[in-house]
C-alpha positions as CSV (number, residue, x, y, z in Angstrom):
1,X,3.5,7.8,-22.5
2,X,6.8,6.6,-24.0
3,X,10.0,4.9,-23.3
4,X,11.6,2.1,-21.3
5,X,8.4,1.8,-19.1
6,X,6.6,0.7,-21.3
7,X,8.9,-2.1,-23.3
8,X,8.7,-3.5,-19.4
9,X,5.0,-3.4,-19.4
10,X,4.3,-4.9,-22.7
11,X,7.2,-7.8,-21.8
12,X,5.4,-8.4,-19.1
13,X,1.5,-8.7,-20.6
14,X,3.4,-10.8,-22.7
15,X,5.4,-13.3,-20.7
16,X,2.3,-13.1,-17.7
17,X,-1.0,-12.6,-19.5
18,X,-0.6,-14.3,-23.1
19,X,-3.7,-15.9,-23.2
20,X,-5.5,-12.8,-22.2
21,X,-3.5,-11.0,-25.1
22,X,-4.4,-13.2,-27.6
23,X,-8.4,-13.1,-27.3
24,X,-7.5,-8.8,-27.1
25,X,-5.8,-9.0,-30.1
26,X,-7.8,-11.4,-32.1
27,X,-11.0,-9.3,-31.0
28,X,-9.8,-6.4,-32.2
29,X,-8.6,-7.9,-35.7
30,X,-12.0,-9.3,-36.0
31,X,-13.5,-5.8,-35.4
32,X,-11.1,-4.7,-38.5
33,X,-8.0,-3.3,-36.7
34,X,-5.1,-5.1,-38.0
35,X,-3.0,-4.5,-34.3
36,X,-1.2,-1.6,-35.9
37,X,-1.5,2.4,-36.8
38,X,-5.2,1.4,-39.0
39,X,-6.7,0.6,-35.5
40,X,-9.5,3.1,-34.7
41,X,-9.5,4.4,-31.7
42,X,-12.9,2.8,-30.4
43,X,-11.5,-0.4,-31.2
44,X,-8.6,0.2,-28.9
45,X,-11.1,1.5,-26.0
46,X,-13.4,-1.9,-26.7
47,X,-9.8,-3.7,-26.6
48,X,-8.6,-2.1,-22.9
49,X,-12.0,-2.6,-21.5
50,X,-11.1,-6.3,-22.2
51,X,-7.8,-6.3,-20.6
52,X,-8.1,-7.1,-17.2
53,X,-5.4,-6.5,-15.4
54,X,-6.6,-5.7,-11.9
55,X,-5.4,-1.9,-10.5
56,X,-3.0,-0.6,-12.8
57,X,-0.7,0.5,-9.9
58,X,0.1,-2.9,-8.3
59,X,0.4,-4.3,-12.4
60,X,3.4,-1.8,-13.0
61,X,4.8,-2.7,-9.1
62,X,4.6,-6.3,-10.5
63,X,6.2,-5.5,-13.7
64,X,8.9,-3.2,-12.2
65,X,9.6,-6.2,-9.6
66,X,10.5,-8.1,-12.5
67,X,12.3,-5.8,-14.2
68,X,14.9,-5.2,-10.7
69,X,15.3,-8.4,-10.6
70,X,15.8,-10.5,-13.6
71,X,18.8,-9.6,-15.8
72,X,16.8,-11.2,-19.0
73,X,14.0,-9.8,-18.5
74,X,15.4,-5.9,-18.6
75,X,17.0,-7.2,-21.7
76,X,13.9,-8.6,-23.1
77,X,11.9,-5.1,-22.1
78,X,14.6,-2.7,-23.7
79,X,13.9,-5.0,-27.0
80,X,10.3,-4.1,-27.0
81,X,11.2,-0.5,-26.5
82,X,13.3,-0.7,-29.6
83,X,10.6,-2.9,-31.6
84,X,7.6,-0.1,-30.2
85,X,9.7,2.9,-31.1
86,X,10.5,1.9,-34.4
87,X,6.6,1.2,-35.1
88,X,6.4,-2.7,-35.5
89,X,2.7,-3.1,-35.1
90,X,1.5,-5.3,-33.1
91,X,3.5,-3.6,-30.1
92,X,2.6,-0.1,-31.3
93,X,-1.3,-1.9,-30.9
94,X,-0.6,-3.1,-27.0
95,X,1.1,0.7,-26.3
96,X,-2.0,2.2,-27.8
97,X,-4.2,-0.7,-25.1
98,X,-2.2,0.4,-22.2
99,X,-2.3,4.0,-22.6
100,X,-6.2,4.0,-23.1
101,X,-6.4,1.7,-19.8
102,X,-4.1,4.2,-18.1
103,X,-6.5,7.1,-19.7
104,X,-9.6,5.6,-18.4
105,X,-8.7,5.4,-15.1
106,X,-7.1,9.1,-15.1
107,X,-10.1,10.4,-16.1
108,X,-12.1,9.0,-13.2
109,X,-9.5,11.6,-11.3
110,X,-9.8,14.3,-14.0
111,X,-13.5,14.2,-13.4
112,X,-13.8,14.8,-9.8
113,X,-11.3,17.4,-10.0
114,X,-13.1,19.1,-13.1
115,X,-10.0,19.5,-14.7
116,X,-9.7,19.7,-18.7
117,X,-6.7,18.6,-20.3
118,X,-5.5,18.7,-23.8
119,X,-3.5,15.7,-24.1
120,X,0.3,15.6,-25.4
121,X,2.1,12.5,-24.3
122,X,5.8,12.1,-25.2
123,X,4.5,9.7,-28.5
124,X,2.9,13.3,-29.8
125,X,6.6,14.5,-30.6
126,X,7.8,11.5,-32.5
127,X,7.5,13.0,-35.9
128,X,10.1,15.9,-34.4
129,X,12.8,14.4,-33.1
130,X,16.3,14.4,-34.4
131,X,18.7,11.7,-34.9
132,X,19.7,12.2,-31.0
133,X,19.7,8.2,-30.1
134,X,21.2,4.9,-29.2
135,X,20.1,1.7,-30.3
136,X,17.4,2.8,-31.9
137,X,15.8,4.6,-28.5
138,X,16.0,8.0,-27.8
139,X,17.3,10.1,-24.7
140,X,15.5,11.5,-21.7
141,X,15.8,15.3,-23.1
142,X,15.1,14.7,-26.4
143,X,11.7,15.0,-26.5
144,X,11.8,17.6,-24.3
145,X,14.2,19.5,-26.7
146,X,11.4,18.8,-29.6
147,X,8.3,20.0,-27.6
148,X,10.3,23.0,-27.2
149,X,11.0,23.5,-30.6
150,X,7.0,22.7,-31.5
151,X,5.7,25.2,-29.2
152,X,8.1,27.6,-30.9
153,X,7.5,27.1,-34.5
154,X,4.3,25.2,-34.8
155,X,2.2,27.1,-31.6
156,X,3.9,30.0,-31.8
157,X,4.5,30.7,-28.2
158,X,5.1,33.8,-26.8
159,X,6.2,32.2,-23.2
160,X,6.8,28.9,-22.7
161,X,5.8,27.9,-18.8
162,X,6.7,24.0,-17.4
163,X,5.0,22.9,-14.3
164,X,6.9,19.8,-12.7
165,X,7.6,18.9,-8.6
166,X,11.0,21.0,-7.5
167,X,13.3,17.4,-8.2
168,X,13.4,18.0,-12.1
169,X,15.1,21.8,-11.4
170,X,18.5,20.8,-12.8
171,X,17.0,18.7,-16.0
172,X,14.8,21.8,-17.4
173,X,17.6,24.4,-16.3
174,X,19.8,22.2,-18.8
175,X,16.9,21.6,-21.2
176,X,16.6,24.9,-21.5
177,X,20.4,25.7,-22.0
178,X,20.8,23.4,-25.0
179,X,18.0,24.7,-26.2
180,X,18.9,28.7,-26.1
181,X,22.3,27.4,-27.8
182,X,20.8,25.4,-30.4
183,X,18.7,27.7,-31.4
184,X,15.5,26.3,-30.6
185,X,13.9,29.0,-28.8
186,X,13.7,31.7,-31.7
187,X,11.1,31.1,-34.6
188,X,12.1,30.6,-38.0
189,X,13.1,34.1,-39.1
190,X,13.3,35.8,-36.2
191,X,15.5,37.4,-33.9
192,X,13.1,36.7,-30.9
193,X,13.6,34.5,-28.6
194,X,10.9,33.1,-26.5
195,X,10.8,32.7,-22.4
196,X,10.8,29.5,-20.9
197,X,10.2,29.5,-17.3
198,X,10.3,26.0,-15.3
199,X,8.0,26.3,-12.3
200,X,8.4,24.0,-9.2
201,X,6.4,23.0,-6.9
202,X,7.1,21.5,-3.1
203,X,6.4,17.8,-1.9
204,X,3.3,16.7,0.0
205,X,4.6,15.3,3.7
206,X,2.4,13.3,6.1
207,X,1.6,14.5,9.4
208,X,4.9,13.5,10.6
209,X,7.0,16.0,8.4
210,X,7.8,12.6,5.9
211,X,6.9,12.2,2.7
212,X,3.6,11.2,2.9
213,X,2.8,7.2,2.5
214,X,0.4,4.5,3.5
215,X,0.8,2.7,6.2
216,X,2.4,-0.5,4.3
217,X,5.4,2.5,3.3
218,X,3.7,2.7,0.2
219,X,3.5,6.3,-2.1
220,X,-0.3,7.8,-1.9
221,X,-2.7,7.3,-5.1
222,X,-4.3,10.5,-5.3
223,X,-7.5,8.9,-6.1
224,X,-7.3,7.4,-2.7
225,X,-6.8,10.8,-0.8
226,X,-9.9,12.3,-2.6
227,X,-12.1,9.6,-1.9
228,X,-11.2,9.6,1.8
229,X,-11.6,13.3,1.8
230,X,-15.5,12.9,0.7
231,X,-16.1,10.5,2.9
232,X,-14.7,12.4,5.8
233,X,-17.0,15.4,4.8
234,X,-20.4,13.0,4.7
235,X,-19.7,11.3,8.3
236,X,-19.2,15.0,9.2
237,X,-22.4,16.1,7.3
238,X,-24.2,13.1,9.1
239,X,-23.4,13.7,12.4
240,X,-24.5,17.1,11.8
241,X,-27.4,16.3,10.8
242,X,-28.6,13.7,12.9
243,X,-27.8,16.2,16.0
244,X,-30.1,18.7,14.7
245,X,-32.6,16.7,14.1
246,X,-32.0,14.9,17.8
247,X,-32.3,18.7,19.3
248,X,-35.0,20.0,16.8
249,X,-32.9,23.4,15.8
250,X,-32.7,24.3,12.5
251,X,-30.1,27.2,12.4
252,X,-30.5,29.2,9.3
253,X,-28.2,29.1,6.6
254,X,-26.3,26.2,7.3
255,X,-26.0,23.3,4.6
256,X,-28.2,20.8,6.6
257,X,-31.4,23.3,6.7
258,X,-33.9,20.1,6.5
259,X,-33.5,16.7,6.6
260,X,-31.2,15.7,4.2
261,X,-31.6,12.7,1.7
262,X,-28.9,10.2,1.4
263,X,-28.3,11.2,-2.5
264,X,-27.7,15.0,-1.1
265,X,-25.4,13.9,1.7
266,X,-23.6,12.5,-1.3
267,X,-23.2,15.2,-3.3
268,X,-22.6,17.7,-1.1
269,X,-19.8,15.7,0.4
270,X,-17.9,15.2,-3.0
271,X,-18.4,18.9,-3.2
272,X,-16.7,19.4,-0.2
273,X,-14.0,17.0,0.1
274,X,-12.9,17.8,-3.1
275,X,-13.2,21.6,-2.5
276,X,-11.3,21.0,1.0
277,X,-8.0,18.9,-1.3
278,X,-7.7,21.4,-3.5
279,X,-8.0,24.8,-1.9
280,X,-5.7,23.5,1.2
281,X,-3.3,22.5,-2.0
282,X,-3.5,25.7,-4.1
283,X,-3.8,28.0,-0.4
284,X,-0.2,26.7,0.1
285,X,3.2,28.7,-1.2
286,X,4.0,26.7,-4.6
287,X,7.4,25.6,-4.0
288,X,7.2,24.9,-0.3
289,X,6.8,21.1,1.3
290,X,3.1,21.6,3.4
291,X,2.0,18.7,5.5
292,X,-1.0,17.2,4.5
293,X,-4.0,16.9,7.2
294,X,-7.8,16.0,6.6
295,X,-8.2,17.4,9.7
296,X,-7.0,20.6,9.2
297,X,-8.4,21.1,5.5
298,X,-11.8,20.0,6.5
299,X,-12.5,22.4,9.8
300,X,-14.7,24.5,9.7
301,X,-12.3,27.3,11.1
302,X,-9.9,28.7,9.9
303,X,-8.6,29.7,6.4
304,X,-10.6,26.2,4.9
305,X,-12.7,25.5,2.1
306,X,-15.4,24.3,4.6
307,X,-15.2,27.6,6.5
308,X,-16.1,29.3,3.0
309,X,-18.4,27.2,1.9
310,X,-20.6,27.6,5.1
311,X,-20.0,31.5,5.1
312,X,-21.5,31.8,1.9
313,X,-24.3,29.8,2.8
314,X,-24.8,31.6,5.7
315,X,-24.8,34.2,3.6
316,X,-27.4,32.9,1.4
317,X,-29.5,32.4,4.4
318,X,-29.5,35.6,5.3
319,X,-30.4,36.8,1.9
320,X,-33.2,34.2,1.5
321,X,-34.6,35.7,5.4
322,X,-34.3,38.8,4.0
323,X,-36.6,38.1,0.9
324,X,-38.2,40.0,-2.0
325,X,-40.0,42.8,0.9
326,X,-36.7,44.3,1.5
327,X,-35.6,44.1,-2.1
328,X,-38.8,45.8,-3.1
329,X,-38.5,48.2,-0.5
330,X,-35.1,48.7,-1.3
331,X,-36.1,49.3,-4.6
332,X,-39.0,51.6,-4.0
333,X,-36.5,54.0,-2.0
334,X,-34.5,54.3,-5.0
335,X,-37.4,54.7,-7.1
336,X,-38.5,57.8,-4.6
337,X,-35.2,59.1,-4.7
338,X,-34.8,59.1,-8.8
339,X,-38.1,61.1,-9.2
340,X,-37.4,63.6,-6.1
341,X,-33.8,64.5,-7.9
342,X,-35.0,65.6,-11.1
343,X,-34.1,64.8,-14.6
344,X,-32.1,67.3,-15.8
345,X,-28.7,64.9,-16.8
346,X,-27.3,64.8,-20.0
């Protein structure tokens, strides 16, 4: 959440969308904030709802464009940088906007996944960093070399694990050099020194061994994949449906036991979808490319979250048939045999 990106990004709100920025700005000074460190933090959520900048992928493809292209403009952008990173406010307000616009929408993809995340952003190291810079902006390692040395002596770590795709290899093996010779790896007063361990993982490919893009050549959002994945799983929960109800057999156990209202299609085909993305993800070896198929990870054969899912329904089925008769039964057997066997233990 730091660096040149973002000097291009805050150029480009300004030189594109100053109107826009004005009424942000003056609305959150008139809610108190002065556009600086005082903001509170609801006042920068009120202020990104009011930025409306359309889908926040196609606004930084804009912004880059400009960036490739114009000489000036890169200028102009590494001059925010320098004016962010050395806290002038009113940039330091529009970073704070565009990181809670960025947040919002992450959090729509944090959400389905049910993932939890304690948030450290580059900005969190600030206060550590050395005099390791040029022109007032600081290198690519730096902060990496001060999260190190946090996690050392502020958190205390006992092993230090960093989870990035396979590409960044050569950076954290060097990373971690610098930072075995510096010193940075044993706490204050002690001889220890702690493990760091990067750990890689493979590319996604399409079907056609590539690295997997939308038709237009574009990269993936994963937000898109998801949502395509659910609705592949309700057309196949519908379908389903409709031809049980067409041929009158209910079989027991499976999800659509009854007719099924649209809000349960619904859910039960987030569940699903979801479930399908991330176990064909996490079923794969870790640092290997896999090709990525809805078809695959949503059959119900085969080593699939649907094929589990529907065997421990199945299994639920079977229990529920069952019912409370054999479980009393059950129960009444080892009743009989407790009282037959005596009750002479110790």
């Amino acid at each position: 959440d730091w660096g040149t990106q973002f000097g291009m990004l805050i150029y480009y709100l300004k030189s594109k969308h100053g109107d826009m920025l004005q009424e942000v700005i003056a609305s959150a000074q008139a809610g108190g904030g002065g556009g600086g460190s005082g903001i509170s933090r609801q006042q920068i959520q009120q202020a990104a709802e009011k930025l409306h900048i359309g889908d926040l992928v196609e606004f930084y493809k804009a912004a880059k464009k400009e960036f490739d292209e114009d000489m000036s403009f890169q200028e102009a952008a590494r001059q925010e940088v320098v004016r962010l990173q050395s806290g002038e406010g009113s940039n330091l307000f529009l970073w704070q906007v565009i990181c809670e616009k960025s947040r919002q929408e992450f959090q729509q993809i944090y959400d389905l996944l049910h993932v939890d995340l304690v948030e450290r952003g580059e900005s969190f190291y600030n206060p550590y960093l050395s005099d390791m810079k040029s022109d007032g902006g600081y290198l690519y390692a730096t902060t990496d070399l001060a999260a190190l040395q946090h996690r050392v002596n502020v958190e205390h770590a006992d092993r230090i694990i960093i989870v990035t795709d396979s590409g960044q290899a050569g950076h954290f093996h060097n990373v971690f050099t610098v930072g075995r010779r510096a010193g940075l790896l044993r706490s204050r007063g002690s001889d220890r020194e702690v493990k760091v361990t990067h750990v890689p993982f493979g590319l996604v490919l399409g079907e056609d061994g590539k690295k997997i893009k939308t038709r237009a050549g574009e990269s993936v959002k994963l937000k898109d994949l998801l949502n395509e994945a659910v609705l592949i799983a309700q057309q196949a929960f519908l379908e389903r449906s409709t031809a049980k109800q067409q041929d009158q057999e209910q079989e027991e156990g499976v999800v659509a036991e009854q007719e099924q209202q649209e809000e349960e299609v619904e859910e039960k085909s987030k569940v699903m979808g979801i479930a399908a993305v991330k176990y064909a993800d996490l079923s794969m070896n870790r640092e290997s490319n896999y090709k990525f198929s809805f078809q695959k990870m949503l059959s119900l054969q085969g080593n699939t979250a649907p094929y589990m899912l529907y065997a421990y329904v199945r299994i639920q089925g079977i229990k529920r048939k069952a019912g409370e008769v054999l479980l009393e039964k059950v129960k009444g057997s080892s009743g009989q045999d407790g009282a037959g066997g005596g009750g002479g233990g110790g």
